[in-house]
Each structure stands twice: as structure tokens, then as C-alpha cells.
N, C-alpha and C positions, 0 to 999 in steps of 0.2 A: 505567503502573499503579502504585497504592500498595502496597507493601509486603503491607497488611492483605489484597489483592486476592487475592494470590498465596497466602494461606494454604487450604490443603487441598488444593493443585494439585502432583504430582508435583513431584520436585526438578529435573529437565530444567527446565521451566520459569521455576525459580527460580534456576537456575543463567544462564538466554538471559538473563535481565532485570538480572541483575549483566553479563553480556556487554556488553549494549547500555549499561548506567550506565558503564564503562570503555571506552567505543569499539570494542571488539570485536567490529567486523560481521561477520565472515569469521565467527566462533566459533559470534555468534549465530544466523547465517542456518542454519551446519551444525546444529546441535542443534536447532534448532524444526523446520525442515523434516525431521530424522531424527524427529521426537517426532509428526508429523504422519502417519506412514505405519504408526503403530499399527493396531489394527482395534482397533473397538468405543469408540472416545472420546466423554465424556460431550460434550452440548454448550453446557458452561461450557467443558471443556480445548480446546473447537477456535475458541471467539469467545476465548479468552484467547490461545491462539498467533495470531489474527489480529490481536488487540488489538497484543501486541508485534513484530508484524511493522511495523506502521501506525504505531507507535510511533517505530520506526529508520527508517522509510524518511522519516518526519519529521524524526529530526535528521539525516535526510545530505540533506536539501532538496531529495526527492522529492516535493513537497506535494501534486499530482496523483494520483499514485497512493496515497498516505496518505490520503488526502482519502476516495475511493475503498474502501480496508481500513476504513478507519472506518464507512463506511454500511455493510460487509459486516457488520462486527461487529454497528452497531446492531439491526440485520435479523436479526442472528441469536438476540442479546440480549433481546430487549425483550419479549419471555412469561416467559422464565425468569430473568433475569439484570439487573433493572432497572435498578441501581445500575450496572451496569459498561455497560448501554445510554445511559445518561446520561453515563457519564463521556465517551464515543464521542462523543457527541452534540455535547460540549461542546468537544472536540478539531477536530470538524469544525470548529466556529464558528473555532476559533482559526487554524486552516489557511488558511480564507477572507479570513479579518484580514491574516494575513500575505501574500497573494494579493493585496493591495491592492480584494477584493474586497468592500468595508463593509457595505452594503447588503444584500446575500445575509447577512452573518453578524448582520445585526439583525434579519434575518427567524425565524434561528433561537429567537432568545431566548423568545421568545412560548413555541411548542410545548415550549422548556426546561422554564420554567416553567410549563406545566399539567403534564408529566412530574415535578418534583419537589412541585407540589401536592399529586398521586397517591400517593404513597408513604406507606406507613401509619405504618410507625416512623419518626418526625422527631427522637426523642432517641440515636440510635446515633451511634458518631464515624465511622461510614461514611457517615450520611448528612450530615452537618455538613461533612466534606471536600469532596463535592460542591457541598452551599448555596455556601462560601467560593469554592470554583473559580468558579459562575456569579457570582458577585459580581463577584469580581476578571476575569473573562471581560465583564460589560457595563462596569467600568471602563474596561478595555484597546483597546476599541473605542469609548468614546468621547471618545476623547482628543482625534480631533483637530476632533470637530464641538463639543464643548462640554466643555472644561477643568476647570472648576469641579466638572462632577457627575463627573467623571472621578476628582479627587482625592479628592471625599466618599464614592466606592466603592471607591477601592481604600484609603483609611482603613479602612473597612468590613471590607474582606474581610482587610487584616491583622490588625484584631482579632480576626474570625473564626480566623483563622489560626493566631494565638498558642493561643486555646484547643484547636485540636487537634494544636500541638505539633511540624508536621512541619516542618521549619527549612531545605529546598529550599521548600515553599513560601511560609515568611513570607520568606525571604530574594527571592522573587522578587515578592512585594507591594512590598515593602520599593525594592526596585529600579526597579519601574515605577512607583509614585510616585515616587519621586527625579525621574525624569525629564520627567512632566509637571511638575513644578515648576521644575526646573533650564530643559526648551526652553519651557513655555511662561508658565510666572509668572517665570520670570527669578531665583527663591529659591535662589541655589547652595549659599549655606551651608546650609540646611534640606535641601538633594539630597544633599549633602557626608553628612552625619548620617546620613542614611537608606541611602548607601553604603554606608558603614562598617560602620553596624547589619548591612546582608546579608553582605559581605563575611564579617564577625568568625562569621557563621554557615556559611557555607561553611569554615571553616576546618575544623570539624567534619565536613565531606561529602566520601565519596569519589568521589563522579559527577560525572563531565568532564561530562554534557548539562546539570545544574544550574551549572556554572562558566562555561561558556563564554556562556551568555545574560548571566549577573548582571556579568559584569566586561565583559561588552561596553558595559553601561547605564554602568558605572562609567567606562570610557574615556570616554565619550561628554558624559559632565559633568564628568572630570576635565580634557579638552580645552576645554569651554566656559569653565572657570577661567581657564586658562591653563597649566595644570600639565601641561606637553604630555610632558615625561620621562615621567612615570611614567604618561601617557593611552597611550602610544608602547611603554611595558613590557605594559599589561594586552594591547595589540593583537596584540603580538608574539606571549605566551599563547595568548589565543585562536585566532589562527592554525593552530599546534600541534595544537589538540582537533581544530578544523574540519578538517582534512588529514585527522586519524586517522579522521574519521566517513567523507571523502569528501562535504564538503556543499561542494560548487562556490557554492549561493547565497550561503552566509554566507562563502563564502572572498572573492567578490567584493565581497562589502560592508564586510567587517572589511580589506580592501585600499585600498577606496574612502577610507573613513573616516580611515586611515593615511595616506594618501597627503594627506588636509586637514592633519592634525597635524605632515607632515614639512613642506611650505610652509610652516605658522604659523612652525615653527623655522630655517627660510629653507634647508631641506636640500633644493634643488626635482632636483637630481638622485636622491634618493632618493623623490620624491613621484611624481617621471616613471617612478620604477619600478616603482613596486606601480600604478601608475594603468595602465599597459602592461600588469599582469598582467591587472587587474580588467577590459580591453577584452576581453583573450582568453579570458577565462572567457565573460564575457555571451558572446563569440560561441560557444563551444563548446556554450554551453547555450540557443543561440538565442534569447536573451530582449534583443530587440532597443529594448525602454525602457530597460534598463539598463545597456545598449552607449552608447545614446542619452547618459545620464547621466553614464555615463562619459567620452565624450568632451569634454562640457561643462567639466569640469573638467581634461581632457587637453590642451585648447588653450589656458587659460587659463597652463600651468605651462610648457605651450611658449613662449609670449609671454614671460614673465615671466625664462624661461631665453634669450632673445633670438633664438631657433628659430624663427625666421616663415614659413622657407619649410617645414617641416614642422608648421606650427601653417595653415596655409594648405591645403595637401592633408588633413590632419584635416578642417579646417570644411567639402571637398568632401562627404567620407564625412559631416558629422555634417548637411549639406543634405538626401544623399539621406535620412537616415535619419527627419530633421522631415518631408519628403514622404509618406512611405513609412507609419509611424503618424500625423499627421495628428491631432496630440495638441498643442493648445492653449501648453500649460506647453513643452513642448519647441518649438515651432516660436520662443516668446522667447527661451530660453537660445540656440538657432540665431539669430538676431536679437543677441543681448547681444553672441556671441563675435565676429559679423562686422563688429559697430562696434567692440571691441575690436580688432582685425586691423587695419582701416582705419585706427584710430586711431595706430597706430604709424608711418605713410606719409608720407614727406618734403612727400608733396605737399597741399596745402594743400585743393584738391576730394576729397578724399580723405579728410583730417580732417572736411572739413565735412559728410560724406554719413555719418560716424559720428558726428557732433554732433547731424545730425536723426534718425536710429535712434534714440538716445539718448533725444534730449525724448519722440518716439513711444512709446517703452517706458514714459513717464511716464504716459501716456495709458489706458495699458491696465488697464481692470480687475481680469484673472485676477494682475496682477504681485503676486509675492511680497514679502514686507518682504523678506527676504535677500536677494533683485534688486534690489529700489525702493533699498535701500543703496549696491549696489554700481552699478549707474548712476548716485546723485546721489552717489559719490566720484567716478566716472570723469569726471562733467561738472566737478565742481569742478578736477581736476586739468588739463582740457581749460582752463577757463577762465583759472586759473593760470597756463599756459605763455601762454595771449595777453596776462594784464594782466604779464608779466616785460616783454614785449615793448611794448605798445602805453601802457604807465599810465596807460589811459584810465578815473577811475571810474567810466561804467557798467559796467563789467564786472566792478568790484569789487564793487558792487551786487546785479549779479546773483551774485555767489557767493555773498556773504551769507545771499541767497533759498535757495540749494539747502541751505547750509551748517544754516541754517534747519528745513528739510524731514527734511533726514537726521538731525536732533535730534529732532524729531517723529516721524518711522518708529523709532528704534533704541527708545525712548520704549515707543512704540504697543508692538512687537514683543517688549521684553523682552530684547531684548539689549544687555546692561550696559555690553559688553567693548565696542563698536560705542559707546554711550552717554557712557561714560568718554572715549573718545578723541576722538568729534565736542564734549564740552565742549572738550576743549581743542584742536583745531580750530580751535572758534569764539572762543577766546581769545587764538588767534595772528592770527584777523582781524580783532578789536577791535584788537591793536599795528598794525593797518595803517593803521587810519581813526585812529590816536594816542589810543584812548579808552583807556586806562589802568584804569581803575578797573572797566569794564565786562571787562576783560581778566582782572582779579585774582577778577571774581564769576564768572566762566567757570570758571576753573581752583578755585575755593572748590568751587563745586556740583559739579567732574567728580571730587575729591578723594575728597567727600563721598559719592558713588552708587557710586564705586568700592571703597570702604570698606565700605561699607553692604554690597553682595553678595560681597564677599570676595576682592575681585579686589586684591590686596594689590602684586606688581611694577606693574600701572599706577597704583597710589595714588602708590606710590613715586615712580613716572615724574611724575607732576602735581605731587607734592609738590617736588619736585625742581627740577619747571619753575618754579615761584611762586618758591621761592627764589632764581633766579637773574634772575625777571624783578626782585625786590626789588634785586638788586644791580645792575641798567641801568636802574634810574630816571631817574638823571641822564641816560645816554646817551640815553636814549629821548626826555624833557628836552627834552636840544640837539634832537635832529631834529627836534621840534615847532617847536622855537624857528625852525628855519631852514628848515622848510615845503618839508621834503626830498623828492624823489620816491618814489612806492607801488617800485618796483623799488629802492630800496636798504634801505626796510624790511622789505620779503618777506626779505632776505639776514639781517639782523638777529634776525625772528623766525622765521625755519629752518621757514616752512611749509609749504614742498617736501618735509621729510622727513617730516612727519605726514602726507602727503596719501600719499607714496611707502609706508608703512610701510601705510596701513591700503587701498590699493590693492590692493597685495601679500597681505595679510592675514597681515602679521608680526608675531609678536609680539618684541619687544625682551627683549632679557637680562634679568635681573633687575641694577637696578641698584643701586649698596653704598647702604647706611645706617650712618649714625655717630651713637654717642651724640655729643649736645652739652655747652655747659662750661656748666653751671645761672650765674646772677649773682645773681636776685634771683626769688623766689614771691611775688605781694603778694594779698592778698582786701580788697575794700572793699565798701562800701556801695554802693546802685545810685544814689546821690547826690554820689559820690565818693570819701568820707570813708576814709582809711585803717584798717582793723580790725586785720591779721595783716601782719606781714611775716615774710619769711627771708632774708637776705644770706648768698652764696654767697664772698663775696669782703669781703675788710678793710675798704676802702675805697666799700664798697654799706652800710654799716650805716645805718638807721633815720635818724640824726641828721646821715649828712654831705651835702652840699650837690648831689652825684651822686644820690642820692636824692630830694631834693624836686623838682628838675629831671627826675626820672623819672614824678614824681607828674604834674607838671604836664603831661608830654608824653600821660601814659596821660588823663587828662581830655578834652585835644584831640582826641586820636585817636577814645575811645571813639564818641562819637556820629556818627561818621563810617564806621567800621568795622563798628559793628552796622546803620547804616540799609543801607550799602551789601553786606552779607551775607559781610565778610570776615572772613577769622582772624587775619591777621598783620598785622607792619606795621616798618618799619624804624627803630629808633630808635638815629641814628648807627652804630655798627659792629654794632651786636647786632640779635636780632629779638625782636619781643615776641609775643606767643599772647594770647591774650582769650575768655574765654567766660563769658557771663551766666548766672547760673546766681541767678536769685531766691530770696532778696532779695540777693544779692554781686556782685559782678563778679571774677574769679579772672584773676589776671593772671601770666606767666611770661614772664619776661627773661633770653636764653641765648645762644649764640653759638653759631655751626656748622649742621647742618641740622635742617630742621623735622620732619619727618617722626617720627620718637624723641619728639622734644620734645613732641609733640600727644599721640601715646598715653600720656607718661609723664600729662602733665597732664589727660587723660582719667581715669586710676586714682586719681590724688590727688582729684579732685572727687567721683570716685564714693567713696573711701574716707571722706573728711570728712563728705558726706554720709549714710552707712550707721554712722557714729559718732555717736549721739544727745548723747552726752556733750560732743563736738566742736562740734555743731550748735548747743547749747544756748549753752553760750557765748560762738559766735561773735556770735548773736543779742541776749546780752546787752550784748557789748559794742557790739555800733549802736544798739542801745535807748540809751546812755548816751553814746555818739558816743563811747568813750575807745580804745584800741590794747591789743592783746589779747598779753599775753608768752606766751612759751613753757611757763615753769613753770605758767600756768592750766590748760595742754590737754595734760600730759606725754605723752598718748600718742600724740598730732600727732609729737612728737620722732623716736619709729620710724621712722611713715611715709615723713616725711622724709628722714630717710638710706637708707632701703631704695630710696627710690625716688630723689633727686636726687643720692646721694653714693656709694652702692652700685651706683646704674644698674642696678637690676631691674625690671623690668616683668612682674606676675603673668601 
């Protein structure tokens, strides 16, 4: 109930509804049920104790019986008391939602809305809280059939939101967009933002049932980042509230969920512990899909922990259980995990009876992108261990194909972090077939998409790998030269651990970045012609013989670099960066890693640019084909030290 609801209602009641905002069920069950055995209650004071009865029994993940308090309320509501029959109404809907029961809560909508048709004052801020609720109520539900209208409503009902002020519910607009966006547009930094936004509003809130929803959405995109500490702090919170309500549901889910986040950090004995818990909840609370769920994930961590023979009596239990419901989606992951088992099996009919599981799951319709990945990893890594063994190219071939697919599904799906990693992947099996260049455009575009959604340690990681493939060019070279075997390049380009790492579904450390030693800044014409230079060293100035030799090498390169979609490029001990940027080409010559180097040279092009005065001149001086000095563009000089000699990056 809102605040406003409570106004005129005895302070018993207003006292249960602060109980229930602090977790206080013991408190609040005593004082409403003492407030109940009154004589002569109005019947607002007995639909409003039922209202907050159905209220708590919701957050302690009684939804049945909530579900239930709410049609009593409506029923009792709905002559005298329209507004708080409506809010009922809309509480049901949400119930059913989380019931996984859709269907029923789109049926509701309909009769909503002729219910707030009805209502004769439409300019009160009572009735405005409810419009915004059903807004953000047909967002929320239809998230997962149609995305798009999903976002344009619950846009909707934050603006609604804002204008009535209550900051639990823009913070909880705020949050469930976030997270259509983050699972299913893949927008993390735009999720990131819309966190924050609720977050910074709750700081303000003292009600645990408004925290523990909104930092749950926040784990849940701060995990898809990667940012698994602080995804692993908000869980740990949450945890906390959900104990003091007594909600078994959301204890097994915010368990579930933890238990993904400790894996990613490769902590799998603490994954196997809250995954242990989240079994014994579903079973105490008899909700045998969720048992089901649970174990899917319970034998994978067993496998992974090298526990096969308890990863085996698992898959007995999670048999019967695909039997038993007789539920499509589950009887796959039953299917996924027993090729997985098999897959681990010295014996060779044994591998192959999980290699046809495998293709079979490809086959299947109802598969999910997050399956359809994790089977074309687990076939890549099948095929992997036979070409170590056999170096036979079709089977390099066919990696390729899946390698392929699973670019396509992470693509399709929206999942970045899957995306990021299969580029490079498939840029470790370009160094197989010795295509080089085809290698350096893998690892360009996985940079690039990992960048773009914010996924910053695996930029790193790609940025990192490009540079060190720059430095085994040669090596790489010789083995073409000498028409090496696929098993001693698989060793070379370490594609065993990319397959093992995203198998696992580990994320890697973050790993260091170092500023670089600047040498030389140059901008020219898209014709060649030199306009601007900067020498960072004595011996780089303008006139000496190191620099026209530099000129000459960035001419060559260029046309090679932009058809081919690269950034970088080796020019003897140093690296060079390159970005067209019409009508110039901006080129930067450095030493040490890329990574610094790219976004440094990213802010000098955005800064030059956003300087009309800078712009203008540069222009002049290609109009007249002449080299542009420093004293022309004094305020160029700042930038420059701020950013190549300072090593600040805004």
C-alpha cells in the first residue's frame, strides 16, 4: 500500500505497514491480527488489513496464498474502495507473473483497464499511481514475449513515475528496464545508468522489500558485465532481507544466481555450496522445476569440480525429475548434462554417444540461445581434443562451422561477453589455417563489440591478445614457411584455453594495462600528405630521416589496414594506431601496449574535432597541401601534454 492509502486508517495499521517495510513479520502479523478482533470495523479498516496481510505474505514468497488475500481484498473493495480494489487487482496480475503464470496475468489487463476507465477523478495523484503501476505491470509482463513494447512501457510508466514522486517506484521502473535492456538488447552501459539512477534512489529508502528487488536486478547486470565482486556483494545483501522475511523463493534464487557468479570467478567450491542450498530449499518447498533447475546447474559444477561420481547420481535424481514433469525445456538440460558426463569418459563410445546428444540438441527447436552456446562450445572442444590428435583438416573444418554458429547465436541473443570471446575464438582458428590477417580482423571486431557494451577486462584481454599476436608474426612466418602441423599451432595459438575458459564459463582476472612511451602523433590528408606532426623523442622530429621512413611505411600500410578492418600494425619495434577520421587519417606511433594507446587517441580525435578553431586550420592547411606548426593551433599544445605527456585520459 501507498503511504497516501494509509491516511485516515488508525495508527495500528500504520505502524503493521512500517513492520512489514523493515521485515518485521512476527510484529506485523501480531498487531494486524490484534487490530482485527476489534468490533464494529469500517470495511476500508478490514480490506486494508487484508490488503497488508497479502502484502507480506508476498514478500516472504507465499504467492498462493497472497494471490488469494488479494481477490479477498478485491471482493471486498470494489463498491466502496475502488482505488485500493484496483491496486489488488494489479497485485494479483503481478503474482501470476511471477508464478510463471503469463497468460492468466494478460487476461487480467483487459478488466484493469475498464476498472480505471471507470473512475471518475483521473486528475488525483491517487489515481495517477495506479495508471503508472498498470503501465509498468503490462511492461513487466511483456518482457519476455516482445521486448521492444516492453521497454516503450516501462519508459512510460517511469515518466509516469517521476511525476508522482514516489522514488521505490521510479527506482523500480528504473530497474526493470535496466534489465530488458541488459538480457535482452544486450545495452549494458544504458542498464549500468538506469541502475545507478534506482540505486542512488534507494539510498534515500528505508524499506528492505523496495532493496532487495532493485539490487537484485542490479546483481544480475552487474554479473552480465562481468563485474562479478560487487554482482557477489549485492547477492550477499539480498540474502540478508530475504532470510529476515522468510521468502524460501527468492532465497533459492538469489542462491541460484550466486552460485553462477561464483563459477564465472572459478570459486566452483563455493558455487557447489549455495547450489546445495538452492536444492534443499526447492525441495522443502516442493517446487520440483526448480529443484529440476537447480540440479542442471548442480552437475555441471560437479563436472567441472572433477566429481563425476556425484555428478552421475545427481543426473539419476535430475532423470527422474525430467520424467516426472515432463516439461520440454527440462527434459534438454536432462539431455545437455548426460552428454556432458559422457563426455568426460576415457572410452571413446562414450565420447561419441555424447557427440550425437550434442548434434541432436542442435536440432531442436524449443533450444535456448544460452544452450545452443553451450553445446556448440562443448562440440568445439570435443572436436579440438580429436584434431590435437588426428590433424586431420576436416575436422578443422568442421570447427570452423560451429565456431561460426556460435558467432551467429551469441549475435542473435545479445550476449556480448559469449560474443567478445567467440571473436576471438575464431581468431585463434584463423592462426590455425595460417590466415593471419583474417586473424587480426577477428580480434579488431571482438575489441570493438566489447568496447562498445562495456565489457572493458575482456577488451583488455583481446587488446592484449592482438598485441602479442603483432609480436609472433615472424614466428607465425616460419611455420607457414615450413607447412607445420595443425597440432603444433593449436600449442602456439593456446586455443585450448579459450575453449576451456568459456566452457567453464570463467571469467579471467582482469588483466594490467600500461600507459605506453608516445614517439610520434601525425594527421594527414586522406591523400597522404603530411598536415600536423608531434615528435615525442629527439630523434622523431619532422626533418630527420626516422620520420620520412615512418611516412613512407604509414602510406603502405594504410590501404591495407583500412580495407582489411584493422587498427594496428607493427612498424619495427613500435606499434602504430590508424583511424580515418574525414578528410585526415590520425596516426599514433608508441611503444608498449595498445590498449591506453587506443583510448588515449580516441579523446585527441574527439578533442581536435570538437575545436572548430583546431578543425579549421587543419583544413586550411590541406587545402594548400603545407604542414601545420604548433604555434598555428596553440591550444592543440594543452591537449597534447594533457593527454600524451601527462597520460590523462578524461
Amino acid at each position: 500500500m501507498y503511504d497516501r492509502d494509509l491516511e485516515g486508517l488508525p495508527e495500528e495499521l500504520i505502524r503493521a505497514q512500517q513492520f512489514i517495510f523493515d521485515a518485521k513479520v512476527d510484529e506485523a502479523t501480531r498487531l494486524i491480527e490484534s487490530f482485527q478482533k476489534r468490533e464494529n470495523l469500517s470495511s476500508r479498516e478490514i480490506a486494508s488489513c487484508h490488503y497488508l496481510q497479502a502484502e507480506m505474505l508476498s514478500y516472504q514468497g507465499r504467492y498462493q496464498e497472497a494471490f488469494n488475500r488479494f481477490d479477498l481484498v478485491f471482493k471486498e473493495a470494489i463498491e466502496t474502495e475502488e482505488l485500493l480494489a484496483i491496486s489488488a487487482l494489479i497485485q494479483k496480475s503481478f503474482i501470476l507473473s511471477w508464478m510463471q503464470r503469463i497468460d492468466e496475468a494478460f487476461s487480467f489487463i483487459q478488466k484493469l483497464e475498464e476498472l480505471m476507465s471507470s473512475v471518475k477523478r483521473k486528475d488525483t495523484k491517487d489515481y495517477k499511481l495506479r495508471e503508472a503501476k498498470l503501465v509498468f505491470l503490462k511492461g513487466a509482463i511483456n518482457i519476455q514475449q516482445d521486448p521492444d513494447k516492453a521497454i516503450v512501457l516501462l519508459e512510460r510508466s517511469l515518466k509516469l513515475r517521476k511525476e508522482t514522486g514516489i522514488k521505490e517506484d521510479i527506482a523500480q521502473s528504473y530497474f526493470w528496464l535496466a534489465s530488458v535492456l541488459a538480457l535482452r538488447k544486450g545495452e549494458l552501459e544504458l542498464a549500468i545508468e538506469h541502475v545507478n539512477s534506482g540505486l542512488s534512489l534507494l539510498r534515500d529508502i528505508k524499506k528492505k522489500n523496495a532493496i532487495y528487488g532493485g539490487k537484485f536486478f542490479a546483481a544480475m547486470i552487474f554479473n552480465l558485465k562481468g563485474e562479478l565482486d560487487l554482482s557477489i556483494e549485492y547477492y550477499e545483501e539480498i540474502l540478508g532481507i530475504v532470510k529476515e522475511y522468510g521468502n524460501n523463493h527468492w532465497l533459492s534464487l538469489v542462491l541460484n544466481n550466486m552460485s553462477g557468479a561464483y563459477r564465472m570467478k572459478g570459486r566452483i567450491d563455493d558455487a557447489l555450496g549455495c547450489i546445495k542450498q538452492a536444492i534443499d530449499l526447492s525441495k522443502e518447498m516442493g517446487i520440483k522445476e526448480a529443484e529440476a533447475t537447480c540440479h542442471d546447474f548442480y552437475i555441471k559444477y560437479l563436472i567441472q569440480a572433477g566429481d563425476l561420481e556425484q555428478a552421475k547420481k545427481a543426473l539419476i535424481r535430475f532423470e527422474s525429475l525430467s520424467q516426472e514433469l515432463n516439461d520440454d525445456v527440462i527434459k534438454l538440460e536432462y539431455l545437455f548434462c548426460r552428454a556432458l558426463i559422457l563426455k568426460t569418459s576415457s572410452r571413446t563410445i562414450n565420447r561419441g554417444k555424447a557427440e550425437e546428444i550434442l548434434k541432436n540438441l542442435l536440432e531442436e527447436k524449443n533450444l535456448s540461445h544460452e544452450m545452443e552456446s553451450g553445446v556448440l562450445i562443448t562440440l568445439s572442444d570435443i572436436l579440438l581434443n580429436e584434431l590435437r590428435v588426428t590433424d586431420d583438416p576436416e575436422v578443422l573444418s568442421e570447427l570452423e562451422s560451429y565456431i561460426t554458429q556460435l558467432l551467429e547465436v551469441a549475435e542473435k541473443s545479445h550476449s556480448f561477453i559469449v560474443l567478445g570471446e567467440s571473436y576471438l575464438l575464431r581468431a585463434k582458428l584463423a592462426l590455425l589455417t595460417l590466415n593471419l590477417p583474417e586473424a587480426r580482423r577477428f580480434l579488431t571486431r571482438g575489441q570493438r563489440i566489447t568496447e562498445k557494451y562495456g565489457l572493458t577486462n575482456l577488451a583488455v584481454k583481446i587488446s592484449n591478445e592482438h598485441d602479442d599476436l603483432l609480436k609472433k608474426l615472424e614466428e607465425w612466418g616460419r611455420l607457414k614457411e615450413e607447412q607445420s602441423s595443425i597440432s603444433d599451432r593449436l600449442d602456439l595459438a593456446r586455443i585450448g584455453d579459450q575453449v576451456e575458459l568459456m566452457t567453464t564459463k570463467r571469467i579471467p582476472e582482469p588483466e594490467p594495462t600500461s600507459d605506453e612511451d608516445p614517439v610520434v602523433i601525425l594527421i594527414m590528408s586522406e591523400g597522404g600528405n603530411p598536415i600536423f606532426s608531434q615528435s615525442f623523442s629527439e630523434e622523431w622530429r619532422f626533418e630527420e630521416h626516422l620520420f620520412g621512413g615512418f611516412l613512407t611505411a604509414v602510406n603502405s600500410f594504410s590501404d591495407e589496414m583500412f580495407s582489411e578492418e584493422l587498427d594496428r600494425a607493427n612498424f619495427g619495434e613500435y606499434t602504430l594506431l590508424m583511424k580515418s577520421t574525414p578528410p585526415f587519417v590520425i596516426c599514433y606511433l608508441f611503444k608498449g601496449q595498445s590498449y591506453n594507446a587506443q583510448k588515449r587517441l580516441k579523446c585527441f580525435i574527439k578533442q581536435i574535432q570538437e575545436k572548430a578553431v583546431v578543425w579549421e586550420v587543419f583544413n586550411r592547411c590541406r587545402e594548400s597541401n603545407r604542414h601545420c606548426q604548433i604555434r598555428e593551433v596553440p591550444s592543440l599544445e594543452n591537449v597534447i601534454t594533457e593527454l600524451f605527456i601527462e597520460k590523462t585520459i578524461p
